[in-house]
OpenMM code with the backbone's topology and positions (N, CA, C; nanometers):
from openmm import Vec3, app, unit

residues = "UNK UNK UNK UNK UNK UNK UNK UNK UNK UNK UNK UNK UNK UNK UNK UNK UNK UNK UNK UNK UNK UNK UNK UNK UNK UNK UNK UNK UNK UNK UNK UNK UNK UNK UNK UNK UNK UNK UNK UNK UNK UNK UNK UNK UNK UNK UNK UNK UNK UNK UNK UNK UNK UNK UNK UNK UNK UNK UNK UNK UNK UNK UNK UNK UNK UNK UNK UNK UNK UNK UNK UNK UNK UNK UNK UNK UNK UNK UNK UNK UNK UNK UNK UNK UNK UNK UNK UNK UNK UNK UNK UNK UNK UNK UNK UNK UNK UNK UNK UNK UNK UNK UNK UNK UNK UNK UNK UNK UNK UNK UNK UNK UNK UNK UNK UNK UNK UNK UNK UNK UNK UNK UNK UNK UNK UNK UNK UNK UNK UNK UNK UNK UNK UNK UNK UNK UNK UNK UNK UNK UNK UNK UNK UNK UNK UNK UNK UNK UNK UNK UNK UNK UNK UNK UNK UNK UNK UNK UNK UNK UNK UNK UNK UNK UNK UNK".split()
positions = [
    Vec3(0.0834, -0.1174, 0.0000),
    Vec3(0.0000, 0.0000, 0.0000),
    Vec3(0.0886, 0.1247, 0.0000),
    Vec3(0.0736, 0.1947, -0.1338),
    Vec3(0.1507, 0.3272, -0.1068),
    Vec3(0.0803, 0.4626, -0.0440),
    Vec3(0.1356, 0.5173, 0.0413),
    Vec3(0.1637, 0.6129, 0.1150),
    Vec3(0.1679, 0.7461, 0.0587),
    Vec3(0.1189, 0.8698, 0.1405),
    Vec3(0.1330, 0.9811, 0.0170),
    Vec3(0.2746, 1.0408, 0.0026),
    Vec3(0.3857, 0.9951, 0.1548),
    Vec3(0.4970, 0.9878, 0.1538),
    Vec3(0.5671, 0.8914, 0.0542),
    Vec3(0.5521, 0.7931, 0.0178),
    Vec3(0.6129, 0.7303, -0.0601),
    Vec3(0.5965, 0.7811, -0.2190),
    Vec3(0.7513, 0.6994, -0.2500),
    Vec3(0.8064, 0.7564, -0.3596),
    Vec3(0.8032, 0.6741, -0.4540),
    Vec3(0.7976, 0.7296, -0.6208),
    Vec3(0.7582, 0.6296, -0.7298),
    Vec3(0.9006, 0.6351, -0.7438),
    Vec3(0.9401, 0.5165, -0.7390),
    Vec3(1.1424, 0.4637, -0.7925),
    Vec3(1.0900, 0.5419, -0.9319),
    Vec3(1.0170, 0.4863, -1.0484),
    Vec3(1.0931, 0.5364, -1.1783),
    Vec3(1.0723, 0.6953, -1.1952),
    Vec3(0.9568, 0.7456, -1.1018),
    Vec3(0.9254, 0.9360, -1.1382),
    Vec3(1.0529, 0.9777, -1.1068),
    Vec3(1.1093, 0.8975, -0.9616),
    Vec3(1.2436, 1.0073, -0.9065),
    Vec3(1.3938, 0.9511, -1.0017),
    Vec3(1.3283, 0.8347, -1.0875),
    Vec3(1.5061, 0.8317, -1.1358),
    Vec3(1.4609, 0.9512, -1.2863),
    Vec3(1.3296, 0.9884, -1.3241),
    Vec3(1.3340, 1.0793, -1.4131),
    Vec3(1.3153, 1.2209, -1.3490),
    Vec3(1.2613, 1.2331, -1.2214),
    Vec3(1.2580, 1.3887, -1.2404),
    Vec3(1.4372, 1.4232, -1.1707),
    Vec3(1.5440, 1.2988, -1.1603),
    Vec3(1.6682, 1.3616, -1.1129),
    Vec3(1.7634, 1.3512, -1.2699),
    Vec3(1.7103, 1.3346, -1.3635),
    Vec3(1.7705, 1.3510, -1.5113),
    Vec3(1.7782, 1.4868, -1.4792),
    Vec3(1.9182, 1.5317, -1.5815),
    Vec3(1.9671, 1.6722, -1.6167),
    Vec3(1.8955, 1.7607, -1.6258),
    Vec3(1.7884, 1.7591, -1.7454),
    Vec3(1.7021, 1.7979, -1.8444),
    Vec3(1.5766, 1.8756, -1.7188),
    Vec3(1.5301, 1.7264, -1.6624),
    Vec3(1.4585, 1.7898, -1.5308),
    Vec3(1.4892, 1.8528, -1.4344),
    Vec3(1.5815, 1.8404, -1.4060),
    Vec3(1.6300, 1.9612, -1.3279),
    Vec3(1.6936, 2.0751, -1.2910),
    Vec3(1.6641, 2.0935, -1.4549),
    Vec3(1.7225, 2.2368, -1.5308),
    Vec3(1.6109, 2.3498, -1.5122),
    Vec3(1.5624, 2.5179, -1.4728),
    Vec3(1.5255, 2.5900, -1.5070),
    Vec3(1.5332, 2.5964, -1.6933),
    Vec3(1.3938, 2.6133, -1.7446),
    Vec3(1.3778, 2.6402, -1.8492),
    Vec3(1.3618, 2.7759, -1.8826),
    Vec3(1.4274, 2.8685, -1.9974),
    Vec3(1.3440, 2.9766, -1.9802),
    Vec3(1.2849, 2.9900, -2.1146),
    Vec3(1.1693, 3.0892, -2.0263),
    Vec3(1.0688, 3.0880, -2.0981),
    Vec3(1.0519, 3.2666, -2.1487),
    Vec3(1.0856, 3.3146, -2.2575),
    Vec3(1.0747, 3.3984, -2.3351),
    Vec3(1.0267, 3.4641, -2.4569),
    Vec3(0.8918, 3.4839, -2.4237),
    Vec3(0.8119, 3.5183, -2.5677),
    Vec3(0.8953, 3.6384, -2.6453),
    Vec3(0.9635, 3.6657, -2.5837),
    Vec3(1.0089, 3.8325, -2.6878),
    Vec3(1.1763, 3.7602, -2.7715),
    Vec3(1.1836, 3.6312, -2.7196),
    Vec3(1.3174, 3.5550, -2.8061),
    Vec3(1.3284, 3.6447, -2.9794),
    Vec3(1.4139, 3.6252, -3.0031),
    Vec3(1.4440, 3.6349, -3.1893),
    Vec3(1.4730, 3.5291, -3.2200),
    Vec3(1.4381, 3.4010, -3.1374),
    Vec3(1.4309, 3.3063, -3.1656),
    Vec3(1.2905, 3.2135, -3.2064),
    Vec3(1.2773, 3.2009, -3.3207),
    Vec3(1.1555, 3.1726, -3.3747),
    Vec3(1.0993, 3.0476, -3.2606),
    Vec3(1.1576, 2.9246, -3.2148),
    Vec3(1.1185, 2.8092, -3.1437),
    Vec3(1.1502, 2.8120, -3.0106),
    Vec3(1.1830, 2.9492, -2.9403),
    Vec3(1.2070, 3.0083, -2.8108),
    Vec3(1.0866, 3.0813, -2.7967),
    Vec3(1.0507, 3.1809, -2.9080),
    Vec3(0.9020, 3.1938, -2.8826),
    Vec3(0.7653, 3.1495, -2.9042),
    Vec3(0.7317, 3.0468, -2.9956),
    Vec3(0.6441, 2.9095, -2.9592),
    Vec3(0.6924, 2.8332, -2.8351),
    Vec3(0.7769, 2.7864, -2.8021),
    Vec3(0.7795, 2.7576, -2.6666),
    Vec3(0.6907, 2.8450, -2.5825),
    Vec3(0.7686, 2.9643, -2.5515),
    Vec3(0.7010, 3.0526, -2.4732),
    Vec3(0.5343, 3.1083, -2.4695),
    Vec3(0.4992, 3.0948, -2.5891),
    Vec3(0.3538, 3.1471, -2.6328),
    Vec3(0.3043, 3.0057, -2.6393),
    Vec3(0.3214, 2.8975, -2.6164),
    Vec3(0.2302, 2.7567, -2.6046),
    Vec3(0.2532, 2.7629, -2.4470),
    Vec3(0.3523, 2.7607, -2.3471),
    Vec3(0.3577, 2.7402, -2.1994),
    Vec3(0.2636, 2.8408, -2.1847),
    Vec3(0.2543, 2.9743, -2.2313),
    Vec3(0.1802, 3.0919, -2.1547),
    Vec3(0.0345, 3.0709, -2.1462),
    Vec3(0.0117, 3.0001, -2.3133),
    Vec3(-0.1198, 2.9867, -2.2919),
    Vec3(-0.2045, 2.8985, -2.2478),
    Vec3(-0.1011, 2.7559, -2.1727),
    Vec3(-0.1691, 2.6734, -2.1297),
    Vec3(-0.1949, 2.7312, -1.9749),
    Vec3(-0.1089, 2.7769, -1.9664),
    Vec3(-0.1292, 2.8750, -1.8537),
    Vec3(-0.2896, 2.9952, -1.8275),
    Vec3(-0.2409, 3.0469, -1.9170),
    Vec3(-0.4177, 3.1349, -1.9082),
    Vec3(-0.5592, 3.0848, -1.9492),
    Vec3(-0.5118, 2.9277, -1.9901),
    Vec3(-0.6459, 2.8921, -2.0206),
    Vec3(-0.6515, 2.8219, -1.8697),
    Vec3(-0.5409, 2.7777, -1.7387),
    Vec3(-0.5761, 2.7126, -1.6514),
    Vec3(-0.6564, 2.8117, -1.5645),
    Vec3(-0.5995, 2.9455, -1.5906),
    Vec3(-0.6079, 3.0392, -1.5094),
    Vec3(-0.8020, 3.0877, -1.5369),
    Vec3(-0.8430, 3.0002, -1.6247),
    Vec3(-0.9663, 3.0267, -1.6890),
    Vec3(-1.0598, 2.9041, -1.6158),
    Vec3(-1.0681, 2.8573, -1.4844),
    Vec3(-1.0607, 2.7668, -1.4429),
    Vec3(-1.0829, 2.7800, -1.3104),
    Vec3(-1.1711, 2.7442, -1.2597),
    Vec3(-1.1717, 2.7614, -1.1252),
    Vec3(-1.1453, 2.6135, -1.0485),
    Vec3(-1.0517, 2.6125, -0.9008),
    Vec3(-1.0213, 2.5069, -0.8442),
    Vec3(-1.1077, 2.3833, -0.8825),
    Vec3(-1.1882, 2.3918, -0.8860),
    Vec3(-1.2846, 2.2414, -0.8880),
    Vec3(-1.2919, 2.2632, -1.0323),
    Vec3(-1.2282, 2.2870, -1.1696),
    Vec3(-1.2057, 2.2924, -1.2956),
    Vec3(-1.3366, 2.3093, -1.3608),
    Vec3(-1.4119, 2.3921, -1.3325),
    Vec3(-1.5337, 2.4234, -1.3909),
    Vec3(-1.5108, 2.5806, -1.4669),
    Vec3(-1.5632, 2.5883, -1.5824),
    Vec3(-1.4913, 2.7054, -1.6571),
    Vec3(-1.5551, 2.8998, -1.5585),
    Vec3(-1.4681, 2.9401, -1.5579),
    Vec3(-1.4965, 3.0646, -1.4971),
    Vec3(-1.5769, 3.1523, -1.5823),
    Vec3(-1.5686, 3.1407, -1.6890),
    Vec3(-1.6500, 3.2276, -1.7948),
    Vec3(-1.7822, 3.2034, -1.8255),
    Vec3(-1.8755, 3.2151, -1.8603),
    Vec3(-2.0049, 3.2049, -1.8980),
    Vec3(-2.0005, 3.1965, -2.0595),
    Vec3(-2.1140, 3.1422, -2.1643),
    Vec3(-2.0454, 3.1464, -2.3006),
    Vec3(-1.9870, 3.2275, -2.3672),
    Vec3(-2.0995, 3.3383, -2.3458),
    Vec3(-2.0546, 3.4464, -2.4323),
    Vec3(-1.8818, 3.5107, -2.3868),
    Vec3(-1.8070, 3.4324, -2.3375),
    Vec3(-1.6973, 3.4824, -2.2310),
    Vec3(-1.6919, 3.6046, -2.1471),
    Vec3(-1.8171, 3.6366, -2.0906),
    Vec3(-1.7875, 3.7240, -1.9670),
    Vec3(-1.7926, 3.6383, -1.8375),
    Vec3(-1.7175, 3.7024, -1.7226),
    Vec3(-1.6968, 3.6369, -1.6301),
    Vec3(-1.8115, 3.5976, -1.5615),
    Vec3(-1.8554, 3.4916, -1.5153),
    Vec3(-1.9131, 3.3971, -1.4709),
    Vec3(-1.9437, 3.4612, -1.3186),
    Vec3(-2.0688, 3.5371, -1.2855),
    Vec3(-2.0746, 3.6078, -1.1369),
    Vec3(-2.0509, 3.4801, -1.0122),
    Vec3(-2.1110, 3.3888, -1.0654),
    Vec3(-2.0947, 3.2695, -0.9163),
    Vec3(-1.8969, 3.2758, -0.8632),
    Vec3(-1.8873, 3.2926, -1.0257),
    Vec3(-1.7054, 3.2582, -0.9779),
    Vec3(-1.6191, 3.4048, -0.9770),
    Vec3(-1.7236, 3.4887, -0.9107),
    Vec3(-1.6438, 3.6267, -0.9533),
    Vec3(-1.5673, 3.6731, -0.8266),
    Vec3(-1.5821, 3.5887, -0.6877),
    Vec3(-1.4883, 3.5919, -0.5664),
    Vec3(-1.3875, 3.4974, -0.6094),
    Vec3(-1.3352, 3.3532, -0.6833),
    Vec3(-1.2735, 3.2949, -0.7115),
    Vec3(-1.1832, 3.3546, -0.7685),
    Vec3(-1.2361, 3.4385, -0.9142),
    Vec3(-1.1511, 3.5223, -0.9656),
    Vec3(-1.0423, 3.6069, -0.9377),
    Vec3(-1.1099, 3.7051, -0.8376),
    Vec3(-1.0555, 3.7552, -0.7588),
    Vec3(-0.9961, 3.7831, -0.6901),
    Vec3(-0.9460, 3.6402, -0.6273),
    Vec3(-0.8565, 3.6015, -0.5181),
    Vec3(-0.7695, 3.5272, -0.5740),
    Vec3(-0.7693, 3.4992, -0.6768),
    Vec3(-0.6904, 3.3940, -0.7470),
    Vec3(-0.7376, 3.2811, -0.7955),
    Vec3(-0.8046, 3.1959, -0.7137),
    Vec3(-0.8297, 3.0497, -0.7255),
    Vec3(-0.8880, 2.9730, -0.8036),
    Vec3(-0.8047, 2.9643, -0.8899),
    Vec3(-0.7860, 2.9162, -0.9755),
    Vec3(-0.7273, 2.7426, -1.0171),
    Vec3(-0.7594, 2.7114, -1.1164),
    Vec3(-0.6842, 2.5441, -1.1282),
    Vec3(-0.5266, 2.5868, -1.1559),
    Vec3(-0.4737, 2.7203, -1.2487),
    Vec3(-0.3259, 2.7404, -1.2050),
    Vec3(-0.2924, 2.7594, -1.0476),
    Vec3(-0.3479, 2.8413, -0.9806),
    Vec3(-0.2859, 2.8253, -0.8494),
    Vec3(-0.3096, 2.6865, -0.7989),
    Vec3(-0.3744, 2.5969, -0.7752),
    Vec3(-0.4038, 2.4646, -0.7349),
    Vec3(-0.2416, 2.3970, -0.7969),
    Vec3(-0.2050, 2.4450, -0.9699),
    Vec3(-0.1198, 2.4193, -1.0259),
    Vec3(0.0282, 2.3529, -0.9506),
    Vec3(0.0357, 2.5073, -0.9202),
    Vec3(0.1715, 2.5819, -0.7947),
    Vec3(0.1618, 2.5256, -0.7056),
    Vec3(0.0465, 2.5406, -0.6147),
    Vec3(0.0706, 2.4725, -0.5065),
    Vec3(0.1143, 2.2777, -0.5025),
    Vec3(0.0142, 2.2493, -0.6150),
    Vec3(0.0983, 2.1401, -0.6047),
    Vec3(0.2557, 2.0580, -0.6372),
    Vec3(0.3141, 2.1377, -0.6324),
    Vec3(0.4593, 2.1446, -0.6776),
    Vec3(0.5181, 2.0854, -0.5274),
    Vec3(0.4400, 2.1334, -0.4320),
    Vec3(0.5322, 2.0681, -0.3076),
    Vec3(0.4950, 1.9171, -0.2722),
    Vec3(0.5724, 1.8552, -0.2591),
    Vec3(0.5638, 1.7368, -0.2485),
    Vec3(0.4667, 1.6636, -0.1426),
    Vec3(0.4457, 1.7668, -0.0414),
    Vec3(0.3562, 1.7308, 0.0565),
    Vec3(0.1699, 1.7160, 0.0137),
    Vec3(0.1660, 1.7584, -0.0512),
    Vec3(0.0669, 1.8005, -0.1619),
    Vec3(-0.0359, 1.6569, -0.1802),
    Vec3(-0.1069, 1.6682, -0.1572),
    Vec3(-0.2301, 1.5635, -0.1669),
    Vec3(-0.2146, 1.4570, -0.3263),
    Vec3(-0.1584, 1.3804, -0.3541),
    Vec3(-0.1268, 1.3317, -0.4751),
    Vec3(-0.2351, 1.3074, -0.5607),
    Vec3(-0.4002, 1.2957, -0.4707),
    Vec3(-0.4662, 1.2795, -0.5646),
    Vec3(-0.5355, 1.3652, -0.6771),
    Vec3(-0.5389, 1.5283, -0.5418),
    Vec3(-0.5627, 1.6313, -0.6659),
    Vec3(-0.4507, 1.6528, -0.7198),
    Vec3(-0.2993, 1.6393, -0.7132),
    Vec3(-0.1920, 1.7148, -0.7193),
    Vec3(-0.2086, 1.6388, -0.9076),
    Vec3(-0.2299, 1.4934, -0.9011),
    Vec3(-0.2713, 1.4094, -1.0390),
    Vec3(-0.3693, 1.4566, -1.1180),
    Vec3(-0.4757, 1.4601, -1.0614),
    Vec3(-0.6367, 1.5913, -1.1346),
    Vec3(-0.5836, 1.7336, -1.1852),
    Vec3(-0.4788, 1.7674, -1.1615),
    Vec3(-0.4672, 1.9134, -1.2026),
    Vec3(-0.3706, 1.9228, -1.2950),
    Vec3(-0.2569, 1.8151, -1.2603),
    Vec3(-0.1521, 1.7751, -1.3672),
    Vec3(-0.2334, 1.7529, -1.4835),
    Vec3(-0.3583, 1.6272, -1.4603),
    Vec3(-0.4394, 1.5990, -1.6099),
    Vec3(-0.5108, 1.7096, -1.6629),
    Vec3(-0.5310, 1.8268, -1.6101),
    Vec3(-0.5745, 1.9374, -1.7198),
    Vec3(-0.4544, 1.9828, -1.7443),
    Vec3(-0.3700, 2.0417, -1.6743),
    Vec3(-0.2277, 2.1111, -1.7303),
    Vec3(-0.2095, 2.0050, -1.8853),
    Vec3(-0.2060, 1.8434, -1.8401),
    Vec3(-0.1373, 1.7967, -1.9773),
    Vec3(-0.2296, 1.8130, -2.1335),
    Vec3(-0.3605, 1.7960, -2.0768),
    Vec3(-0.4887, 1.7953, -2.1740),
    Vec3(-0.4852, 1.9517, -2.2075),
    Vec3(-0.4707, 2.0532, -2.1707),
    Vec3(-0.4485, 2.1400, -2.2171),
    Vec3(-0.2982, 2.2088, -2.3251),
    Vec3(-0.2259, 2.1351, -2.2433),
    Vec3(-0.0720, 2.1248, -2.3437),
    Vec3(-0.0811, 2.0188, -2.4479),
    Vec3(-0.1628, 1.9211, -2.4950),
    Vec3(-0.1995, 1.8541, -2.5722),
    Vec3(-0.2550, 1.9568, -2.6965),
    Vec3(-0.3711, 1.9888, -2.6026),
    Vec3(-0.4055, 2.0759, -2.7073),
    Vec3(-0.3250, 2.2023, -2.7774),
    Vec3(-0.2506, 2.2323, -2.7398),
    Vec3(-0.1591, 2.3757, -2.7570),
    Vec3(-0.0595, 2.3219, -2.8481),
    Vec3(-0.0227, 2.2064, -2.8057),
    Vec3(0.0800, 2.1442, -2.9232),
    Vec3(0.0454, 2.1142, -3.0674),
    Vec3(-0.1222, 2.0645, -3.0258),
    Vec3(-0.1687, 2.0179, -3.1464),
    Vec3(-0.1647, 2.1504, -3.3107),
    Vec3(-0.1462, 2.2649, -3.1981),
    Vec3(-0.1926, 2.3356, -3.3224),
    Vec3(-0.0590, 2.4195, -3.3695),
    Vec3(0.0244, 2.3473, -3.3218),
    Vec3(0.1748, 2.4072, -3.3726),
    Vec3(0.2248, 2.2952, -3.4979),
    Vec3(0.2234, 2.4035, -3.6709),
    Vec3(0.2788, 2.3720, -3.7577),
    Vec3(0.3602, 2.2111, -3.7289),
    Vec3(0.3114, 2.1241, -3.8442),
    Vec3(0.4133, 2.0027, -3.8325),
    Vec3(0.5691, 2.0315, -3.8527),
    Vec3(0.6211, 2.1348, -3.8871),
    Vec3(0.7509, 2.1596, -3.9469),
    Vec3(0.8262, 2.1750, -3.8475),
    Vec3(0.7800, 2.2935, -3.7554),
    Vec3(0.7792, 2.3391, -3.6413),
    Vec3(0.8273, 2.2298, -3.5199),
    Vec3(0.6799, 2.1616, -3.5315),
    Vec3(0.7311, 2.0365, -3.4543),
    Vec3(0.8251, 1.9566, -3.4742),
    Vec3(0.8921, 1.9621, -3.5461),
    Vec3(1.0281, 1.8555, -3.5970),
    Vec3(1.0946, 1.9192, -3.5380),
    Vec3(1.1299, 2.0959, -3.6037),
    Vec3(1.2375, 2.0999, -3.5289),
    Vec3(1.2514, 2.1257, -3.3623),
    Vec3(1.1674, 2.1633, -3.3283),
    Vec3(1.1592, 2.1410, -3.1659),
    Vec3(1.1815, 1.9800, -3.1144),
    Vec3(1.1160, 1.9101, -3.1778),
    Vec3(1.1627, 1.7656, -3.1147),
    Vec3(1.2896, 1.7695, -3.1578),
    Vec3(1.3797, 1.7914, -3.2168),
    Vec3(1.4912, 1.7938, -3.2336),
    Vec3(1.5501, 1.9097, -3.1377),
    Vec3(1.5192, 1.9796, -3.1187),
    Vec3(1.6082, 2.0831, -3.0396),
    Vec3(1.6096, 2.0531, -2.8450),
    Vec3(1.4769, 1.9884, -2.8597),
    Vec3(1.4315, 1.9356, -2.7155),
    Vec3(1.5163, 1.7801, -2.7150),
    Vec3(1.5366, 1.6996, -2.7903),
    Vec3(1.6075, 1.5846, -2.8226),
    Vec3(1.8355, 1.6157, -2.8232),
    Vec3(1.8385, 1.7140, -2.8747),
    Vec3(1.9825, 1.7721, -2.8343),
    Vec3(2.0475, 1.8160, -2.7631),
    Vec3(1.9196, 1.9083, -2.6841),
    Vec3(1.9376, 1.9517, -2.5305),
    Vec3(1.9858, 1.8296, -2.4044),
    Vec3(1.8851, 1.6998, -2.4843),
    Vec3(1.9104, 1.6044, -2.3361),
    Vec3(1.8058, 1.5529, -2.2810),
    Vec3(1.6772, 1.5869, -2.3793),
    Vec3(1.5337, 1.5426, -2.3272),
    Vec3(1.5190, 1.4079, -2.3927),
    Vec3(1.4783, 1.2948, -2.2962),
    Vec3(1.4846, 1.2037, -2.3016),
    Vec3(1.3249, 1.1497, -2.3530),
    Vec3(1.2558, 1.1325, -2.4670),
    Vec3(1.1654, 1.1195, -2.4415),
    Vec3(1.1265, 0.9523, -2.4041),
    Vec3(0.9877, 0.9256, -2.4209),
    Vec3(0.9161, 0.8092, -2.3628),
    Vec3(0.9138, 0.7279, -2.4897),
    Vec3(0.8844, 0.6099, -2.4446),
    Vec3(0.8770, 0.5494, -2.6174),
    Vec3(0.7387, 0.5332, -2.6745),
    Vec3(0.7746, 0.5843, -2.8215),
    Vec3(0.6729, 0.6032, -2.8575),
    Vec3(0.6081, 0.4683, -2.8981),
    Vec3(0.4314, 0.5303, -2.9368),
    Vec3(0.3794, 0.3735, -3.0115),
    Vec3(0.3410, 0.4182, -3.1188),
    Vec3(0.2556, 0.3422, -3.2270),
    Vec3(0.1912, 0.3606, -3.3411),
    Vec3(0.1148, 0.4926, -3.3031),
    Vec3(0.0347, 0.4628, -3.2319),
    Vec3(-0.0583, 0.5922, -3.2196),
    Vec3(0.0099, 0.7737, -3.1397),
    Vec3(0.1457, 0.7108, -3.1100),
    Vec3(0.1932, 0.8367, -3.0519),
    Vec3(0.2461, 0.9693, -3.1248),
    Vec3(0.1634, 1.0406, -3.1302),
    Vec3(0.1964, 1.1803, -3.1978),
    Vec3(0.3209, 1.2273, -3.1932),
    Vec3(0.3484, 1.3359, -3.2903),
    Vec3(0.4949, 1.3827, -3.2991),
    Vec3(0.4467, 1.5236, -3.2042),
    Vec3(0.3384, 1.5847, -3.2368),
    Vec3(0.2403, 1.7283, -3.1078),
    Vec3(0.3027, 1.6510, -2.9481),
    Vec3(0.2336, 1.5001, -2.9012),
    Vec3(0.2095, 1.4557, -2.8119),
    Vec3(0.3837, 1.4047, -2.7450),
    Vec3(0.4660, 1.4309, -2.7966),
    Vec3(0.5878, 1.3839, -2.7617),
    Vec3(0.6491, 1.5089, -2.7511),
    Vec3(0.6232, 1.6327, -2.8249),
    Vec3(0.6951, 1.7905, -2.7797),
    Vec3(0.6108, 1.8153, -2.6431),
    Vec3(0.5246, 1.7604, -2.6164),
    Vec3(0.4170, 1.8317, -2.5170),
    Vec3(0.4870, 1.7450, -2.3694),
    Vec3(0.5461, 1.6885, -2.3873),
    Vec3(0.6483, 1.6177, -2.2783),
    Vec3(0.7300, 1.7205, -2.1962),
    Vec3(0.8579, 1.8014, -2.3238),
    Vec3(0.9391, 1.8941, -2.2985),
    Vec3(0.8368, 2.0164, -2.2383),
    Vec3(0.7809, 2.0543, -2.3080),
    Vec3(0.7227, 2.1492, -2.2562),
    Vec3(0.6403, 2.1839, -2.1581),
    Vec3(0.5624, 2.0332, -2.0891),
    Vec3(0.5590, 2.0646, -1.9582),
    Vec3(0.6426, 2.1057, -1.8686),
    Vec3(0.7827, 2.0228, -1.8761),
    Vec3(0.9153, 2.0799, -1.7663),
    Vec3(0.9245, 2.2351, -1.7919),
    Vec3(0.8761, 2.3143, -1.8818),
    Vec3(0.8341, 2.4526, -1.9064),
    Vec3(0.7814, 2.5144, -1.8043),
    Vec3(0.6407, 2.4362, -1.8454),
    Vec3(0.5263, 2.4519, -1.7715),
    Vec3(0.5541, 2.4908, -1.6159),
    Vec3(0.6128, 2.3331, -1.5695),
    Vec3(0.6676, 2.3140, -1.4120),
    Vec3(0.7526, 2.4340, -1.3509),
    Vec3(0.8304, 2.4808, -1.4910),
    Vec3(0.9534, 2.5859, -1.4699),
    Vec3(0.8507, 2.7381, -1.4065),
    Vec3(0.7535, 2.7775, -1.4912),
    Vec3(0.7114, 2.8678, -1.4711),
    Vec3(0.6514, 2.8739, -1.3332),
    Vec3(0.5483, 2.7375, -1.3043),
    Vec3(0.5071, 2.7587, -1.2169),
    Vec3(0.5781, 2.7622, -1.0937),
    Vec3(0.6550, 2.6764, -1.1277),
    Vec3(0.7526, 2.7068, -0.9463),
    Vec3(0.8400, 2.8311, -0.9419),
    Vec3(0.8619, 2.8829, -1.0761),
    Vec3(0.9187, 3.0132, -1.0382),
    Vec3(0.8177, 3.1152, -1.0049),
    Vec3(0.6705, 3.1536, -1.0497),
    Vec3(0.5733, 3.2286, -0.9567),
    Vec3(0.5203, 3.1999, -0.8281),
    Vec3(0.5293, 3.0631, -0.8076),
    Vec3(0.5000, 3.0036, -0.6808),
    Vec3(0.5985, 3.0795, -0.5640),
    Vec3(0.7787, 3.1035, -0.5785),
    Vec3(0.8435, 3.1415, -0.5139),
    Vec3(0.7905, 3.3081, -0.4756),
    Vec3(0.6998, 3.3520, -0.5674),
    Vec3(0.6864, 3.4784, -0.5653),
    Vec3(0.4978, 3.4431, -0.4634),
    Vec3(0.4866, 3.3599, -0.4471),
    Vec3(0.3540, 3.4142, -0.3547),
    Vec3(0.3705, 3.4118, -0.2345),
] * unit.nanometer
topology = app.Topology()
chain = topology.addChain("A")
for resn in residues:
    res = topology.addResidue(resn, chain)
    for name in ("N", "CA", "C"):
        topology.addAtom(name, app.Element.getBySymbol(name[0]), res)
């Protein structure tokens, strides 16, 4: 029976790889064409979490104005990104800390999906030279769904660097 203290052997022999435990940065204003898709896919998986209230129900109403039930949520933050952050500490309830990871990834799924196939080559290649190790792929595994790997450790980057700031 695992414990919320206990540790997954294969997460910690990958999150102590190089790659993971590198600060990424994240810079939309790069002159680097695949420094700023990086940056403008992390940001926006970001503001769509931030579109999100803790219990992941959308904050907006259709027409996208803000949603009055969730207009103290708003307000204060609380949000599925802050839920994000906070779960970064290890003490962290694993079962939402897993529920919030699965929108962060379903949302970076989607963000990848709509980045040029060309694009995506060369980022899997540039994320592949750096030292990113990816997973193995199968028949059905996307070339979107294998950049969206790297770019969570993005993701992670950002959030624990605003997290230090709350």
């Amino acid at each position: 029976m695992m414990m919320y203290f206990d540790i997954d052997e294969e997460e910690t022999l990958y999150d102590m790889s190089d790659w993971r435990a590198a600060y990424h940065n994240i810079n939309p204003e790069s002159d680097d064409l695949l420094e700023q898709i990086i940056a403008l896919t992390v940001l926006q998986v970001k503001c769509s979490m931030q579109g999100l209230s803790e219990t992941g129900e959308s904050l907006f109403d259709p027409h996208g104005r803000l949603d009055a039930r969730y207009l103290m949520d708003y307000a204060c933050g609380n949000t599925a990104w802050k839920m994000y952050m906070e779960c970064i500490d290890d003490e962290y309830n694993p079962l939402i800390h897993q529920a919030v990871e699965s929108v962060a990834w379903q949302f970076m799924y989607r963000e990848t999906a709509r980045i040029p196939q060309d694009i995506l080559k060369k980022l899997f290649d540039r994320f592949g030279e750096a030292g990113f190790q990816y997973s193995s792929p199968t028949e059905k595994t996307t070339l979107s769904s294998q950049v969206a790997e790297p770019l969570m450790d993005y993701l992670f980057t950002l959030a624990d660097r605003e997290r230090a700031y709350m």
